[in-house]
C-alpha positions as CSV (number, residue, x, y, z in Angstrom):
1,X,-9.3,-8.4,-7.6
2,X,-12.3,-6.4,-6.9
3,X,-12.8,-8.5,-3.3
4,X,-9.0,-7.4,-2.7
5,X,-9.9,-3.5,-3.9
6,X,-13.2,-3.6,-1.4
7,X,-11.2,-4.8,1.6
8,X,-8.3,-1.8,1.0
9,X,-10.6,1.0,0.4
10,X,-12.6,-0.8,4.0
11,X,-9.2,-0.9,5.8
12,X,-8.1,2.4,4.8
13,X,-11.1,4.2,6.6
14,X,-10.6,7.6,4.0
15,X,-7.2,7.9,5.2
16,X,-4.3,9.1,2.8
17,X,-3.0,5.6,1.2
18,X,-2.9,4.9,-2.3
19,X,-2.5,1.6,-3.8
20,X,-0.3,1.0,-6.8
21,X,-0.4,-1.8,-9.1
22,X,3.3,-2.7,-11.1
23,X,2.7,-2.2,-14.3
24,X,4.1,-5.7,-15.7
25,X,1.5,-8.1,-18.3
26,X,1.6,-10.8,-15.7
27,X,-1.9,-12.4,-15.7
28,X,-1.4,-14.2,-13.0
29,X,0.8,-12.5,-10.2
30,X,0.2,-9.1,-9.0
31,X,2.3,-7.0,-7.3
32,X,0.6,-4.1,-5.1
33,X,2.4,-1.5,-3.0
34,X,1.0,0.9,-0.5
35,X,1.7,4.4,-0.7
36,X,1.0,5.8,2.9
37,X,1.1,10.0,3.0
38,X,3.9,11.8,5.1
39,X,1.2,13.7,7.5
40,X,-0.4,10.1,8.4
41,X,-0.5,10.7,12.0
42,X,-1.4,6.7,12.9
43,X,0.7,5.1,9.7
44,X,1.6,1.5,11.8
45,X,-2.6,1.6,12.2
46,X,-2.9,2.1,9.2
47,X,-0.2,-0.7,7.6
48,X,-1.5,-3.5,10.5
49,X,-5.1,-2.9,9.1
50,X,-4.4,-2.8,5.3
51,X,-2.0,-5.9,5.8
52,X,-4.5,-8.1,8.1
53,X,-7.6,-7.1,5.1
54,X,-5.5,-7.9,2.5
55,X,-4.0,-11.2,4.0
56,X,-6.5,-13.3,2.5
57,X,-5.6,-12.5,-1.1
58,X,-1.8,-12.2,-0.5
59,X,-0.1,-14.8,-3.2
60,X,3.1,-14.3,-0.9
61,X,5.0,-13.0,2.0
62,X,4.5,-9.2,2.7
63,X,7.3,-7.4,2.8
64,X,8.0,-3.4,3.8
65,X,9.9,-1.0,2.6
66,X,10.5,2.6,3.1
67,X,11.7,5.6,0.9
68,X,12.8,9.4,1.3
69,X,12.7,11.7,-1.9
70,X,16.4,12.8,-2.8
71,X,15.0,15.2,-5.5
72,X,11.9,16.6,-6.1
73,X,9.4,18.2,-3.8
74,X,10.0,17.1,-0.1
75,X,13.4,16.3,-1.3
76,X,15.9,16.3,1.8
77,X,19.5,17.7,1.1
């Protein structure tokens, strides 16, 4: 895990992604999921990087998916 965190925090280059872990006692698969920020001007960049670095530890087939807030800040009515 700690090879995996090196090559995100590489791939990112400082820009606005987080990384999230699900929170499930599975000791053996992890799930991660990207969090890329709204005012990320080069997103796909970023997403081909992060997914070609993290490749190598990938336990099985990426997948994407994308969300809009429907309450909340940023919320769209």
């Amino acid at each position: 895990m700690t090879a995996a965190l090196a090559a995100f925090e590489q791939a990112r280059e400082e820009r606005p992604v987080r990384l999230l872990q699900r929170h499930d006692n599975d000791p053996v698969f992890q799930t991660w999921m990207e969090i890329y920020g709204p005012d990320l001007p080069d997103a796909a960049d970023a997403e081909r990087r992060i997914a070609a670095a993290l490749g190598a530890f990938a336990q099985g087939p990426r997948h994407r998916e994308a969300f809009a807030a429907v309450a909340g800040p940023g919320a769209v009515h």
